[in-house]
C-alpha positions in Angstrom: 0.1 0.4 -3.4 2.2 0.5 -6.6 0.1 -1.9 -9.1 -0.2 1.0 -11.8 2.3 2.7 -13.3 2.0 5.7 -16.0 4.4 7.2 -17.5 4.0 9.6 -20.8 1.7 12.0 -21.8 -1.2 9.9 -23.6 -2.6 6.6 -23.7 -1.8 4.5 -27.1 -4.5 3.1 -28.8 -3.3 0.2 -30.9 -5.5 -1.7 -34.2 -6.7 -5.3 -32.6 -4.7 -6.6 -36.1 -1.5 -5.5 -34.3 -1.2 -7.6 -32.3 -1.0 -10.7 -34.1 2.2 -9.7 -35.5 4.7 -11.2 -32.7 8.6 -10.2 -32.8 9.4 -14.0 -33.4 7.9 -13.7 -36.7 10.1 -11.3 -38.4 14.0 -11.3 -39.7 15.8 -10.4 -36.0 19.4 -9.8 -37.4 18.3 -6.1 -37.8 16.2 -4.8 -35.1 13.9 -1.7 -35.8 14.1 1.3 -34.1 11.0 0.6 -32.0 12.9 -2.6 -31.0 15.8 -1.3 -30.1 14.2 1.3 -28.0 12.0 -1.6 -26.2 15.0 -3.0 -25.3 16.9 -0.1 -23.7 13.1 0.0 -21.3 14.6 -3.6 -20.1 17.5 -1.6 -19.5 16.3 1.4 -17.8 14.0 -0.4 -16.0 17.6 -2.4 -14.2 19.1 1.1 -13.9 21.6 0.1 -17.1 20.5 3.1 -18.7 19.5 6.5 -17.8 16.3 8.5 -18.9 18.6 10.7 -20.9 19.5 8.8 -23.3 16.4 7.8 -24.4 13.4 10.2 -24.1 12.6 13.4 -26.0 13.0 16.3 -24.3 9.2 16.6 -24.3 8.8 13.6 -22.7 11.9 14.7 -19.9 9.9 17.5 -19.1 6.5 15.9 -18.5 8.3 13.3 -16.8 11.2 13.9 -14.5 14.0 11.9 -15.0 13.9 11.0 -10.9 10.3 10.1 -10.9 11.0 7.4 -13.5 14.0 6.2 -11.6 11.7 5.5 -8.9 9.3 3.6 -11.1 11.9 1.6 -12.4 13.4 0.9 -8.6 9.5 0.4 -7.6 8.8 -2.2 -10.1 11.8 -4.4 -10.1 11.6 -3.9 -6.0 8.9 -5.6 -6.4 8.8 -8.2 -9.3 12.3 -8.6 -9.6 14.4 -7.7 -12.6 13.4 -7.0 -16.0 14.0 -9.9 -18.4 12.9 -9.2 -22.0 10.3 -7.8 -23.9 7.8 -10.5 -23.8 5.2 -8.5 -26.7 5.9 -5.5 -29.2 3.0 -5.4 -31.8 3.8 -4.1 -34.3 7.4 -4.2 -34.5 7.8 -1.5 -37.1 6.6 1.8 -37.2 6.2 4.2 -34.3 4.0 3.1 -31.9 3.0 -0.6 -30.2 1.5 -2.3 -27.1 4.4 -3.4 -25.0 4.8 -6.1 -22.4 7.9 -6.4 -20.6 8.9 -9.9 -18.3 9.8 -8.9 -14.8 11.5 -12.0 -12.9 7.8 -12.2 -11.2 5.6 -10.0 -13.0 4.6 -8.9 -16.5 4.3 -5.7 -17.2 1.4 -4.2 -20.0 1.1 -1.2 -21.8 2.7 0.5 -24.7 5.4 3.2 -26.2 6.1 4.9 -28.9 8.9 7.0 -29.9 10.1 10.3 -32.3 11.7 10.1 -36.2 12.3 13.2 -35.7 14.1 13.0 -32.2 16.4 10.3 -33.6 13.5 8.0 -32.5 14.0 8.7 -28.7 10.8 7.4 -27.0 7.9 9.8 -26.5 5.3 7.9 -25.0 5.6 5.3 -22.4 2.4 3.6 -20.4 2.4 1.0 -18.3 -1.8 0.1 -17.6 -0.9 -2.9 -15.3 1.8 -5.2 -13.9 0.3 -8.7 -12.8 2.4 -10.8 -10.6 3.1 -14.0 -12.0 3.8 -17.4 -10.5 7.6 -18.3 -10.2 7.9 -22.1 -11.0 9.9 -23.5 -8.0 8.9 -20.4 -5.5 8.3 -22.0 -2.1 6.7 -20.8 1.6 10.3 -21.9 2.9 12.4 -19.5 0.3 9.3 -16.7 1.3 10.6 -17.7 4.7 14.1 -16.7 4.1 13.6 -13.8 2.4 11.4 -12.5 5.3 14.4 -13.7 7.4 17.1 -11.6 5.9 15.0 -7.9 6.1 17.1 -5.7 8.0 14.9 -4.6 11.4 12.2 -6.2 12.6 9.9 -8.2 11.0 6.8 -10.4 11.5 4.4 -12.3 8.9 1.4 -14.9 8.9 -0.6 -16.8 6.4 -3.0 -19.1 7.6 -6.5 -20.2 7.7 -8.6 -18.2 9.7 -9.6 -20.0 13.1 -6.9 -22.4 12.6 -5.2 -24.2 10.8 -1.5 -24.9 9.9 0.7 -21.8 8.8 1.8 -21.4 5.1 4.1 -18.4 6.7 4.6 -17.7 10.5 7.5 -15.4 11.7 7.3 -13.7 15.0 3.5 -14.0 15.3 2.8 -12.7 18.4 5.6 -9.9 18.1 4.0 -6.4 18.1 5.1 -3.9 15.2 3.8 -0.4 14.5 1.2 -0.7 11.8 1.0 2.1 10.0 -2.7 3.0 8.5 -3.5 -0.4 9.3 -4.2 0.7 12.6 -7.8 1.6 10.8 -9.2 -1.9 10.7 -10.1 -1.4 14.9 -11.7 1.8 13.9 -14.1 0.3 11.5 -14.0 -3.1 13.5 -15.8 -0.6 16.2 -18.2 1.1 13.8 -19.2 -2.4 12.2 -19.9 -3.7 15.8 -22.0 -0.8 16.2 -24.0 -0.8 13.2 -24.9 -4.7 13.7 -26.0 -4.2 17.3 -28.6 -1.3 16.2 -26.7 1.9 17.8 -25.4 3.5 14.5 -26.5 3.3 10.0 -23.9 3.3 7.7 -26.8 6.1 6.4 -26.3 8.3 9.4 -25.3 11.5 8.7 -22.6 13.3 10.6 -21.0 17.1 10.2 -17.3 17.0 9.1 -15.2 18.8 12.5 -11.7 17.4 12.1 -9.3 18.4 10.4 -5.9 16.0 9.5 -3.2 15.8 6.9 -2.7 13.5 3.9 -3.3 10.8 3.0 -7.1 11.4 1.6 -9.2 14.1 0.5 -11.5 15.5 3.1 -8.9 17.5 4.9 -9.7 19.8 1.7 -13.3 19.2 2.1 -15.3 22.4 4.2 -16.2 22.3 7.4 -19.4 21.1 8.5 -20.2 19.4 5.3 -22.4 16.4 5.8 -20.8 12.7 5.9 -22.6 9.8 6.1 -20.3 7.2 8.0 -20.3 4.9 5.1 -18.7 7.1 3.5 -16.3 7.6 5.9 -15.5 4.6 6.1 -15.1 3.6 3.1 -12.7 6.8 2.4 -10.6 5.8 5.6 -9.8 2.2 4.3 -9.8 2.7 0.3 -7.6 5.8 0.2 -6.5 6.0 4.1 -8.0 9.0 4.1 -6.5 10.1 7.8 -9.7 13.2 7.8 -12.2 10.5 7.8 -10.6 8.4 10.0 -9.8 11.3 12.6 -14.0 12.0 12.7 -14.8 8.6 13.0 -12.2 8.2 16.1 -14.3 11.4 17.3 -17.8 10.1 16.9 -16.6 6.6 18.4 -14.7 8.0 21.3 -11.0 6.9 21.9 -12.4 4.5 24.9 -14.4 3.1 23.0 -11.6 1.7 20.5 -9.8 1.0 23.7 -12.6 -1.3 24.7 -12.9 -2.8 20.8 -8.9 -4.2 21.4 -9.8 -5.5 24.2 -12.6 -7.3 23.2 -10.9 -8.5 19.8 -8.4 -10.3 22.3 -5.2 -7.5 21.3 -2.8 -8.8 23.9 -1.6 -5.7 24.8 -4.4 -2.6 24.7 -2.0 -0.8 26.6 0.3 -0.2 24.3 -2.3 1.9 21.8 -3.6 3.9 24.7 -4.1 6.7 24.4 -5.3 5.4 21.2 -4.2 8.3 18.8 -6.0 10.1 15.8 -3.9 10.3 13.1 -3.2 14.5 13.4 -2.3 13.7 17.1 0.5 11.5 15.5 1.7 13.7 13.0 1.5 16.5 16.0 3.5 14.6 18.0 6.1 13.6 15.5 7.1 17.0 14.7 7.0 18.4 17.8 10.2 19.0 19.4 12.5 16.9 21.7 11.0 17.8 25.0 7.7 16.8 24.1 9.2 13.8 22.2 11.3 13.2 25.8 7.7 14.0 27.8 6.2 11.5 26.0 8.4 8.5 26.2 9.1 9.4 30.0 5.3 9.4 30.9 6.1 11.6 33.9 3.5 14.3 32.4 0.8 11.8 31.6 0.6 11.0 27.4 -2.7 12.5 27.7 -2.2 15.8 28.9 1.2 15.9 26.6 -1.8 15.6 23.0 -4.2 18.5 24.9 -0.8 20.6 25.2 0.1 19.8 21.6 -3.4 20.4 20.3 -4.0 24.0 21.9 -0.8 25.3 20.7 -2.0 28.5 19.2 -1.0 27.8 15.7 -1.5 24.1 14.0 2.0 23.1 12.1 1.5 23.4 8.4 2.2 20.6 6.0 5.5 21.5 5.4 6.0 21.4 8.9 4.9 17.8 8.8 6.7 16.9 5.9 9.9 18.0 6.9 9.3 15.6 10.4 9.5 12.4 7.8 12.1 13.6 5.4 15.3 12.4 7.0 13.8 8.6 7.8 12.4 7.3 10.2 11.0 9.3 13.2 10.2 8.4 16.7 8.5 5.3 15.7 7.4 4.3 19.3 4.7 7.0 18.5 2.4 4.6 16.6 -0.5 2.0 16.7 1.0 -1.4 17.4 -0.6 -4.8 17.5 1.2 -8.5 16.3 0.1 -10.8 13.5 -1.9 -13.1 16.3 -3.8 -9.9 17.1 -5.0 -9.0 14.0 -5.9 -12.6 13.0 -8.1 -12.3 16.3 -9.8 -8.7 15.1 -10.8 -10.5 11.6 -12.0 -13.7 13.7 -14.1 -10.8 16.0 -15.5 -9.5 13.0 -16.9 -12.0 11.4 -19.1 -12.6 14.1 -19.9 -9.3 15.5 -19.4 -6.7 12.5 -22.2 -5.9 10.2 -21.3 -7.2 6.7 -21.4 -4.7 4.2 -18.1 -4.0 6.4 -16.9 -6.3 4.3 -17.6 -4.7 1.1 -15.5 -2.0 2.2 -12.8 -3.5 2.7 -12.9 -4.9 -1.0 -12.6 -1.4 -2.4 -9.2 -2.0 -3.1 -8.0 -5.0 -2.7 -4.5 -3.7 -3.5 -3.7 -7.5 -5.3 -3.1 -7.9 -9.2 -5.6 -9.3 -11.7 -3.9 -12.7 -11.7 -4.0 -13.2 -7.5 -7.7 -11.8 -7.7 -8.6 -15.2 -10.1 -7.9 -17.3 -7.1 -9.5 -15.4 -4.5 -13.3 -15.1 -3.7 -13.0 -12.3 -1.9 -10.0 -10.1 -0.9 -10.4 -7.6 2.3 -7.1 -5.1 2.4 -5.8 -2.6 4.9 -2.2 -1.2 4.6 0.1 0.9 6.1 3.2 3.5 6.2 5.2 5.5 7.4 9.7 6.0 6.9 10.7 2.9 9.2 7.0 1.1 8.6 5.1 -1.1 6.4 2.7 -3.3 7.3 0.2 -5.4 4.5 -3.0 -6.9 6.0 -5.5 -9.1 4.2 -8.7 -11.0 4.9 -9.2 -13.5 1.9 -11.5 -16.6 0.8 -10.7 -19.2 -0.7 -12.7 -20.7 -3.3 -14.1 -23.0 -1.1 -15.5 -20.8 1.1 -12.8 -20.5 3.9 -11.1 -17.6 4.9 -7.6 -17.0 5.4 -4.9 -13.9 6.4 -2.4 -12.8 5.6 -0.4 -10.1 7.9 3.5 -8.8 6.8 4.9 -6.8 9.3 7.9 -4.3 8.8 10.2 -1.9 10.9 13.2 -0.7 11.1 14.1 2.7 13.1 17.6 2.9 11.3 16.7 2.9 7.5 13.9 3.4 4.9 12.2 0.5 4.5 11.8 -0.7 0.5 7.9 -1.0 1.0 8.2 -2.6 -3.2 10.2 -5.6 -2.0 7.5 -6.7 0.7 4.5 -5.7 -1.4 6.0 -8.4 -3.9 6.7 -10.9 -1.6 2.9 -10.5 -0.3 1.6 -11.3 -4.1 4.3 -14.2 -3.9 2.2 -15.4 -1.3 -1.2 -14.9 -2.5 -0.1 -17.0 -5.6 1.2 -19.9 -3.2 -0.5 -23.5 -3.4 -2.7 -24.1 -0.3 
């Protein structure tokens, strides 16, 4: 998730007494430098100006001028342009905090920039970006924007158990979920710890081995996990490693048996139920597997024990290079509809053991001002070129939970993962 952005190469630390010396309050017929350069940010952030012409060369080499191009197309993706510069305190001088006004979003940190560089910026933070309400924002205009995705999309928000829909589009369509796909795997483990078979304490060796997202494919083998920690690494970072033993200690039937007995309306779809290297494995393999596969004339799971005893694993490269020109055989996946993962929540809640919940509030992948009107927030997410898909368990602040589930894909393009990330805060600031 893209709440925190850094750009520069040092955090600014700014006198408290500075900031009580607002822009409004001086002579504006003659902006300062600082000013001037806080404006051209507005600017670069709408792709009105280019890195160029505004950082030191220091800064341009730290920073590459694409990567913040992509911040800037990340940020206004998802709260909309940049307006103005909401805070500059000081004005003067050569260094102050800096908000900037996004459309739907307000952006915090601070810049500072070179005399001797004919005062091209130098330093440039952003700590946070909150989403803010936007007066006269709607469910119905949510609705249409939701509407005009290109591909296919699906989206619910709703109490949990019932209850009218704030959103509802295409609920009981199935969409590939990305890394979401990890909420069955520690739906299963939670089930199990509750019911006395398995500790979050229990210690097992580390065998598998995937590819990133995460950290333990780096991590050496046979080092001791306990599966809290796991789990915790499989839903806070995605980490696909811990994920992959956790689908080994579980057993793929077993997740099998977890769908069905969350009420998934079609198990069949995720069986086999895939690890995440079997995926990428799959994905880069070539077009007679890909063929093999879709055909089932070989049997799906005799195609993954081919693909896994090849004599030689494909590197990351190899992997990489099987995403880098969009999206890629995205009927390879784990699929499941809004409905259905409103049902897995609904199953968990009575069957999972509840420090589950605790790990799912890790990162709750929200901004500071949605996590005010939320007593808890639960988050899985996913991704992949073609695939997004946003999951949350919430409650309210009367006690009752709700979900919300965004679904997108689209085999033909990219998707913009910013725009639907800001449309789910848009939600989570809704009235209910």
């Amino acid at each position: 998730m893209k709440w925190f952005a850094c750009l520069g190469l040092m955090a600014l630390a700014v006198p408290p007494q500075a900031l009580a010396q607002m822009p409004e309050a001086r002579d504006t017929v003659a902006k300062t430098a600082l000013e001037q350069r806080a404006d051209q940010i507005v600017a670069l952030l709408n792709g009105t100006v280019q890195p160029e012409t505004i950082f030191t060369d220091g800064f341009r080499a730290a920073v590459a001028d694409a990567q913040v191009k992509a911040l800037a197309a990340g940020l206004t993706g998802q709260f909309g342009p940049a307006i103005e510069v909401a805070l500059l305190a000081p004005p003067e001088g050569t260094r102050a905090v800096l908000h900037i006004r996004f459309e739907r979003g307000l952006a915090k940190g601070s810049l500072a920039i070179d005399p001797a560089q004919d005062n091209r910026i130098s330093e440039l933070l952003f700590t946070s970006v909150d989403a803010v309400a936007v007066e006269g924002d709607s469910a119905e205009a949510i609705a249409a924007e939701l509407a005009a995705l290109p591909g296919s999309v699906n989206a619910w928000f709703a109490p949990l158990g019932g209850g009218t829909p704030l959103i509802s589009r295409n609920a009981d369509t199935r969409l590939a979920l990305g890394s979401t796909f990890k909420l069955y795997v520690l739906a299963a483990l939670a089930e199990d710890v509750k019911a006395g078979r398995r500790k979050w304490t229990d210690v097992v060796a580390l065998t598998e081995k995937s590819y990133p997202s995460g950290q333990l494919q780096n991590w050496p083998k046979g080092a001791p996990v306990t599966l809290h920690t796991l789990a915790s690494l499989m839903i806070s970072i995605s980490d696909n490693t811990a994920t992959d033993q956790l689908i080994k200690e579980l057993g793929q039937d077993r997740l099998q048996k977890l769908m069905r007995d969350s009420g998934h309306s079609d198990p069949a779809a995720n069986d086999p139920f895939l690890t995440t290297r079997q995926l990428f494995m799959l994905k880069a393999g070539d077009a007679e597997t890909l063929a093999d596969w879709r055909s089932g004339d070989a049997g799906k799971r005799a195609i993954i024990d081919v693909v896994q005893t090849a004599s030689e694993s494909p590197t990351l490269d190899v992997i990489n290079a099987a995403f880098a020109n969009g999206p890629k055989a995205l009927d390879i996946e784990w699929f499941a509809s809004p409905a259905d993962l409103a049902k897995l929540f609904a199953y968990m809640r009575r069957t999972a053991d509840p420090k589950v919940f605790e790990i799912m509030a890790i990162n709750p992948a929200t901004t500071g001002m949605v996590k005010d009107k939320w007593r808890y927030i639960g988050f899985k997410g996913g991704s992949e070129p073609g695939v997004i898909n946003l999951t949350w368990l919430l409650t309210d602040q009367t006690g009752r939970d709700w979900v919300l589930t965004l679904g997108w894909n689209n085999p033909a393009a990219v998707v913009d993962e910013g725009k639907l990330e800001g449309i789910a805060q848009r939600i989570l600031l809704l009235p209910r």
